[in-house]
Residue, then its C-alpha position, 0 to 999 in steps of 0.5 A: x151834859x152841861x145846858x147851854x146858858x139861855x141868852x137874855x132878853x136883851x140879846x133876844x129880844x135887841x129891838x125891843x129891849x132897844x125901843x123901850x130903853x130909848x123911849x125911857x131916856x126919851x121921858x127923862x130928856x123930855x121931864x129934864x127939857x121942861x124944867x130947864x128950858x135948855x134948847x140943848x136938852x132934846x129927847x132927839x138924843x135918845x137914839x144915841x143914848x139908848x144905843x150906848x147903854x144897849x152895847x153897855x149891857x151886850x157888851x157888843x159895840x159892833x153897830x158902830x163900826x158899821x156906820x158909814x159916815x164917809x163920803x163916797x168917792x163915786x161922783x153920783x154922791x152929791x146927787x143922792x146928797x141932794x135928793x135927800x136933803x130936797x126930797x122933803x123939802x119939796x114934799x112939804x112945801x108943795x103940802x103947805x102951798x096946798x094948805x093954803x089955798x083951801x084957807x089954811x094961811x102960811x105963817x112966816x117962820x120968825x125968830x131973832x138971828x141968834x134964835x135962827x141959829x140956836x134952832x138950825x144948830x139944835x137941829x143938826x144935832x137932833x138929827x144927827x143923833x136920831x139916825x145914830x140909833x134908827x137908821x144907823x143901829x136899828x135899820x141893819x138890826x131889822x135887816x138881819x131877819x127882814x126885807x128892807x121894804x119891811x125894815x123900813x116900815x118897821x122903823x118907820x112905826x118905831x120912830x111914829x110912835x116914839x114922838x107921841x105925838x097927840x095933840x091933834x088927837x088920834x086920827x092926827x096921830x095916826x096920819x102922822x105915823x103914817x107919814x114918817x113911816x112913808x119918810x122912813x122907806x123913801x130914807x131906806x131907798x137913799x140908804x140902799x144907793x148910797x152904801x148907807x150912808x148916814x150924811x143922807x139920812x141925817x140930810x134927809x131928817x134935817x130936810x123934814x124938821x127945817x122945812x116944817x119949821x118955815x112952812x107949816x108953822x103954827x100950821x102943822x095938824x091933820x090936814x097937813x099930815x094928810x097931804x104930805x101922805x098922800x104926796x109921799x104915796x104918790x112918790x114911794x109907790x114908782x120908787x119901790x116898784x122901780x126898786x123891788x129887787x132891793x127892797x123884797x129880798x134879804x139884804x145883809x148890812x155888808x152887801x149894802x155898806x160894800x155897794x153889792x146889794x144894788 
């Protein structure tokens, strides 16, 4: 009797293989970014990238016709819309408005027009490309074998980690995956209500970056990280209690792109 073909790492191990090769196009995008000084060379399009090259090998591009990047015609659209864009926002700046008064002091985001522009263009297109690849292809991976509570963690410390971001040391690293991982349930919440919709998630994402860029610069670090943590806890808790239903039981990727897991 003929043994049946073992399948590949790949396609046992998808998140894995998935994180490793996008933190590798992460390095190249980086080393390539530091010699040309390109603005429009970013390791943010690494998700993207690294999703190509894994439907390249499975030969699966299913993940794509997953993605719903169209508006809803329910009318509560424009509400979630808003609430994704202005929910951290509000997160940030309350962190920052805190910041300075324990001594920490605002420093006004300045730039010339075209660098404004350069940066809020560069930022979009970071973001767009990122939630291409965690919530886009990783969140409906994660689905398939876990609650979206935990997928949402899960991604979360994926895309913590992914930024290396050490230069405020490791309890400032440490905080600061903490906090994308309470950004990562807060996006999975606005996921589920909105069929998941990827606009919200690139809305979300663009709400953390543009904000941080007016209200934290040159101020970012572990006073920040842990403030706007303790700001998100404070908001993720009543949202996932309110939520549990949707967030503690297996939701298949259908049932939320068809509104049935809500």
């Amino acid at each position: 009797m003929k043994q049946k073909k073992k399948p590949s790492f790949l396609k046992r191990y998808t998140i894995t293989a998935y994180f490793i090769i996008t933190f590798f196009v992460t390095l190249v995008l980086g080393m390539a970014y530091q010699f040309t000084s390109n603005a429009f060379i970013s390791p943010q399009y690494a998700p993207t990238i690294g999703l190509i090259l894994v439907c390249v090998m499975t030969k699966d591009w299913s993940a794509w016709r997953n993605m719903n990047w169209g508006l809803s015609k329910k009318p509560e659209i424009l509400f979630w819309m808003f609430t994704a864009l202005l929910l951290p926002v509000f997160i940030i700046l309350i962190s920052s408005l805190v910041m300075s008064s324990v001594g920490t002091p605002f420093v006004p985001w300045q730039n010339t027009t075209p660098g404004y522009g350069v940066i809020i263009i560069t930022a979009i297109l970071g973001c767009v490309f990122e939630e291409i690849g965690w919530r886009g292809y990783l969140l409906p991976k994660f689905a398939e074998k876990h609650t979206m509570f935990h997928s949402a963690i899960g991604i979360g410390l994926l895309w913590g980690v992914w930024h290396c971001k050490f230069s405020h040391g490791i309890p400032g690293f440490m905080l600061f995956v903490v906090l994308i991982v309470c950004f990562s349930i807060l996006m999975t919440w606005i996921y589920m209500k909105t069929n998941g919709s990827l606009l919200c998630m690139v809305l979300f994402h663009f709400g953390v970056n543009i904000s941080s860029a007016i209200f934290i610069q040159n101020s970012e670090g572990t006073l920040f990280y842990g403030l706007a943590t303790i700001l998100c806890v404070l908001i993720c808790t009543p949202i996932v209690v309110k939520n549990k239903a949707i967030f503690f039981r297996k939701i298949s990727c259908n049932e939320v792109l068809n509104g049935s897991a809500n």
